[in-house]
N, C-alpha and C positions, 0 to 999 in steps of 0.2 A: 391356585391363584396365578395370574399371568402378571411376568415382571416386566418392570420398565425392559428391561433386556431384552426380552423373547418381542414386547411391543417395538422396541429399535429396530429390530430383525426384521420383523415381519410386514411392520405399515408405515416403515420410514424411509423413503426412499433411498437407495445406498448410493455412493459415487463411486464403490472400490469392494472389493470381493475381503479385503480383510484392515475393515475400518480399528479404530484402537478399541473403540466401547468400551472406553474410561465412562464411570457413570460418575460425575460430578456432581455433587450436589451443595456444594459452597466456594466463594473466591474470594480471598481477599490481599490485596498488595499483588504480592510478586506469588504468592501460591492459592493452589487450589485444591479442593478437597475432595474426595471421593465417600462412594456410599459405607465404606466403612470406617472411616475417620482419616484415611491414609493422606498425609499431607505431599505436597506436588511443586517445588521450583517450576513455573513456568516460563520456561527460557526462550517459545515464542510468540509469547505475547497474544496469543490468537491469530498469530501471523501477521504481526506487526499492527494490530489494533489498539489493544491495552499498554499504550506508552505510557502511562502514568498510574500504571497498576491497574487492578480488579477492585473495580466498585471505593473509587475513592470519595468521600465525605465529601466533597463541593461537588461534583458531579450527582452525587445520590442527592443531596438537599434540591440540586437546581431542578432533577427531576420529579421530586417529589411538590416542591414549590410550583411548578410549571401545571402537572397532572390537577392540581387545586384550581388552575384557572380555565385551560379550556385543553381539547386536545385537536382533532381534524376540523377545522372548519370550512374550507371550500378547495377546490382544488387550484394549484399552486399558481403566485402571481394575481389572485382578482381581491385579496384583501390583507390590508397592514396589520402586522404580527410580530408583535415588536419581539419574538424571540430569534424571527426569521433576521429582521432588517439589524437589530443591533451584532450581529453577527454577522451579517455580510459590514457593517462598518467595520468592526475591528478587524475582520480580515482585510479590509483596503487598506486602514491604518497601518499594518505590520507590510504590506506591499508594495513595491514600485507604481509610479501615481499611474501606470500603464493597467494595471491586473487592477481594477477600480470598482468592477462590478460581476455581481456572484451569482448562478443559476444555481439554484440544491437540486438533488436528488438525491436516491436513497442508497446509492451504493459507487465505489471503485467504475464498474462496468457500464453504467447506468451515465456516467461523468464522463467515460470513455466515447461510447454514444452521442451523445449531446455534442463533443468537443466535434466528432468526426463532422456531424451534421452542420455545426456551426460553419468550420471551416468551407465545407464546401459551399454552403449557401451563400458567405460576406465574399470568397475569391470569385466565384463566378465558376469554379473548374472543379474537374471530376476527380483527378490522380489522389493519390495518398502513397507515400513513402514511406516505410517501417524496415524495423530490422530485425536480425539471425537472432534466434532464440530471444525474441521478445514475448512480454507477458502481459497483454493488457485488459481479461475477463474473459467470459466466456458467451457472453450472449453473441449476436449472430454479428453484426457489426466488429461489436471488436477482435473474435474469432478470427474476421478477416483478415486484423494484425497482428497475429499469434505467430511469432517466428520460430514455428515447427510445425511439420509435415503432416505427423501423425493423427495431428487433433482435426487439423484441419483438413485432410481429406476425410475422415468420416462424417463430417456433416455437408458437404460442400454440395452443391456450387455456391460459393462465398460472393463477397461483394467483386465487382468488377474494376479497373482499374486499378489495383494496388500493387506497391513495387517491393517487394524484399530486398534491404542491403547489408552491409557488412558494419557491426559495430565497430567503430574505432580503426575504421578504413578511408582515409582522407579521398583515396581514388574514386571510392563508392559513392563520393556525394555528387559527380556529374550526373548522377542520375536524376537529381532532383532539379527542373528547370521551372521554364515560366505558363506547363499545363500540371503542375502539380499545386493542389489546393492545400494539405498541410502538410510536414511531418513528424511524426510522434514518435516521442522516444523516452524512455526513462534513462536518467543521467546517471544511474547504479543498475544494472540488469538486476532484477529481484532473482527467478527463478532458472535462470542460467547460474546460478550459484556466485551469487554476489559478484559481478562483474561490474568495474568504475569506468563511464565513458573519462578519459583520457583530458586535460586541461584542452589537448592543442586541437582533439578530434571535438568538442564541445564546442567551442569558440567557433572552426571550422565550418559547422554546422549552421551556427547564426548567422556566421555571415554569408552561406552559401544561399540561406532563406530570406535572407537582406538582399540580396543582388537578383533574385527572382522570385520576389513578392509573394515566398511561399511564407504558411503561417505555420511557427515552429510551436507546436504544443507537448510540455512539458509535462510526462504520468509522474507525479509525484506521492502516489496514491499509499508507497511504503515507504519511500523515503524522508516524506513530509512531518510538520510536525515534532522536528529536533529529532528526528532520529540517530541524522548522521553526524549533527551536532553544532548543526545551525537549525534558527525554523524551517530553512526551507531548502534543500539541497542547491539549489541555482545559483540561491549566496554563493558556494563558495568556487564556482565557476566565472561568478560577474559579467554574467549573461543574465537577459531577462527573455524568458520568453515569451509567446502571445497569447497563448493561453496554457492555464496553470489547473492539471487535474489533482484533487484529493479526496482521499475517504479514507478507510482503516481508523488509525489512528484520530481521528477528527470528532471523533463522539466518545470520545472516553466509554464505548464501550457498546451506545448505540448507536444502527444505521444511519448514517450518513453521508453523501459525495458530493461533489459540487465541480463544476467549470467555471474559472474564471478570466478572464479578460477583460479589455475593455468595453466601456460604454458605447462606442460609435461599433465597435465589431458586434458585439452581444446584439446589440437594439435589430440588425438585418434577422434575428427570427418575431419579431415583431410585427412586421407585415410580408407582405406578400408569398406564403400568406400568414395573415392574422394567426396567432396563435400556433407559428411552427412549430415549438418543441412546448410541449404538456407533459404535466404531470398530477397524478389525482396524489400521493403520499410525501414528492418532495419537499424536502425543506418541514417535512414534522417540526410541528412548536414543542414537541417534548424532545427530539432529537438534537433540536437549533440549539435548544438552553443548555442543553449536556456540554455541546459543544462546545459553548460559549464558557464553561466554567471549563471545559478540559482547555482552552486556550489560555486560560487565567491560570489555570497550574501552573502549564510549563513554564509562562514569562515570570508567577510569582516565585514559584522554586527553584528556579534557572536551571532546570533538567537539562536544556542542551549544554548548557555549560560544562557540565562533569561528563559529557559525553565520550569525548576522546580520551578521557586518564581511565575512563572503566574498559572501555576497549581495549585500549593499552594492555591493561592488566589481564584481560583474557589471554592475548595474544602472549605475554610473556609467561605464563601458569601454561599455553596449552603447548607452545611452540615447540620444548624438547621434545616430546615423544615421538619417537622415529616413525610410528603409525600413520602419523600427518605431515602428507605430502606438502602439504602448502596451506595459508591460512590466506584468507581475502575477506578485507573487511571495509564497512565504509561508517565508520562511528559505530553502534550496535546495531549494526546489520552483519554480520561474518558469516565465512562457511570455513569448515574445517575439510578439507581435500585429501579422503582415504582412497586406497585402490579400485574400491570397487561398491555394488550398492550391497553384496552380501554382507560384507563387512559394516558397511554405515546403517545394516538393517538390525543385525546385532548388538552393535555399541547403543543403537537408539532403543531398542528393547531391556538392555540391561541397566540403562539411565531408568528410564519405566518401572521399572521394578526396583530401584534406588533410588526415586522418590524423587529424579528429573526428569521433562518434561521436553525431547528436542524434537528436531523433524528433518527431512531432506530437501529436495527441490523439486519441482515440477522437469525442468531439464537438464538437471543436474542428480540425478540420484548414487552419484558416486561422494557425493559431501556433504556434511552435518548439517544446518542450521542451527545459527543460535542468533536469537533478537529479544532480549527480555524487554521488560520494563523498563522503561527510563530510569525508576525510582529505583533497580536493586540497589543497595550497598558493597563498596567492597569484601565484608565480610562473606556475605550470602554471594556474591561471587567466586570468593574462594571454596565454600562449599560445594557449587556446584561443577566446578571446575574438578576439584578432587574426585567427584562421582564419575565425570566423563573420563578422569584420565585410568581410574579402576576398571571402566568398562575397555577402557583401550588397551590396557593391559592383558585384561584376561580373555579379549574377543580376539 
């Protein structure tokens, strides 16, 4: 008989010569389970998706409520779907009266896309500004803003006009003038290994796009969502920018992204021409509802709230061990900063096997990740905390 396994293998597309094939076969809360019962701390979330845990009860109802009344009906924008519209209200509700109106799609990338097309069609201009080890998907556009070499010269020729600069480089922002249409940037580097743009280099930034009527679009796509312990990372910059990406986190679990901005910006893919930016799957009425009750989580539970005392507590459980060179974190989002990726490839294999669940970074593979659940407990933090620091010991 041919197992799920040897099927993973052989007709599943891989991304990596030595994927984990963990066979999961149940989730719930902050763990996950495998095919032989073995339970699982999952410390990233799906990579920062599952904020509010795996398969939580008002998410599963809304989906299951929603699945009862219709599922795809036409493709996205030609009819009211009150799972789609009451959800872009409450996201205007929780926004600055600027980020007012909401385009879905299905994912991070897909939001990424949209934003890049938006801007250049409302400026009138071609450039885009991005930065050093940024991470904004992988499709072909946003590829284009991937601030590493590597990815991006294997599929290139990329889009043209784009500028690389230096995060949290105030010199760096003369580069952004009055032929640059936007610039995007995430306000915490995800996979540069948790990297915080800076108070003074953030601010900098708006107003270098205020003084040349560039449009500063905000990938909040991990950070979003109370992770770092506001809804929305920008909070705690008191910057707003002009357009605001999210996904991950936003579906409790299913696909979902979305660009938002305003109504006089958004409405220039409206015409000319008609129908700029399409989509046949965005904005799923079973996706929207998820979504709309994982927003009802975080505000009814107040997950961002307890955001920073459970960081905290990472960070002072992990801080002694001389193994960790340094800790960077931005509410639960951190990276623990060892020598090397041998080492971070060891410590994450022997969590694995001790029944935690961590990962590394995309530009970073010299440091851990760890982003659970908004929902762990301190208990089950201290628990997992003890497995990382066993494995740090004896790696």
């Amino acid at each position: 008989m041919v197992t799920d396994r040897q099927l993973f293998l052989n007709n599943l597309a891989q991304t990596s010569d030595s994927p984990l094939a963990l066979e999961i076969t149940k989730a719930e809360g902050i763990y996950l389970f495998d095919s032989s019962g073995k339970r699982y701390i999952d410390l990233i979330s799906g990579i920062s998706v599952s904020n509010i845990g795996h398969r939580h009860p008002a998410v599963i109802k809304a989906i299951k409520d929603q699945a009862d009344k219709y599922l795809h009906l036409m493709v996205y924008g030609e009819y009211i779907q009150a799972p789609q519209v009451r959800l872009a209200a409450e996201l205007a509700a929780l926004l600055p009266e600027s980020l007012n109106n909401c385009y879905f799609v299905n994912s991070g990338s897909e939001a990424v896309e949209g934003a890049l097309k938006l801007a250049k069609r409302y400026t009138g201009r071609k450039k885009i500004v991005y930065f050093n080890h940024a991470y904004h998907g992988s499709t072909h556009g946003s590829l284009s803003v991937m601030g590493n070499d590597s990815y991006q010269l294997a599929f290139g020729p990329l889009l043209p006009g784009v500028n690389r600069i230096e995060f949290n480089s105030l010199d760096s922002l003369n580069v952004i003038s009055s032929e640059t249409a936007c610039v995007i940037v995430e306000p915490v580097q995800g996979e540069a290994g948790i990297i915080a743009g800076t108070q003074e280099f953030i601010r900098a930034l708006r107003k270098r796009c205020n003084e040349t009527g560039t449009l500063l679009v905000f990938d909040e796509i991990q950070t979003g969502l109370g992770r770092t312990g506001t809804m929305f990372a920008f909070e705690k910059y008191k910057v707003v920018p002009d357009i605001l990406l999210l996904a991950k986190g936003l579906g409790g679990g299913m696909p979902i992204g979305a660009f938002i901005s305003s109504r006089e910006i958004m409405h220039s893919l409206a015409f000319n021409p008609v129908l700029g930016h399409i989509t046949t799957f965005g904005g799923h009425p079973v996706s929207c509802a998820a979504a709309l009750a994982t927003i009802g989580v975080i505000i009814e539970e107040k997950l961002a709230d307890s955001v920073d005392t459970k960081s905290r507590l990472f960070v002072e459980l992990l801080e002694q061990n001389p193994s960790i060179r340094q800790i960077r974190s931005a509410g639960l989002l951190i990276a623990l900063q060892l020598d090397n990726y041998d080492h971070v490839k060891k410590v994450i294999d022997n969590c694995i096997e001790n029944g935690v669940i961590t990962d590394w970074f995309l530009f970073n593979d010299s440091s851990i990740r760890i982003a659970p659940p908004l929902t762990i407990t301190e208990e089950q933090i201290r628990v997992a905390c003890s497995v990382i620091l066993n494995a740090l010991r004896t790696n």
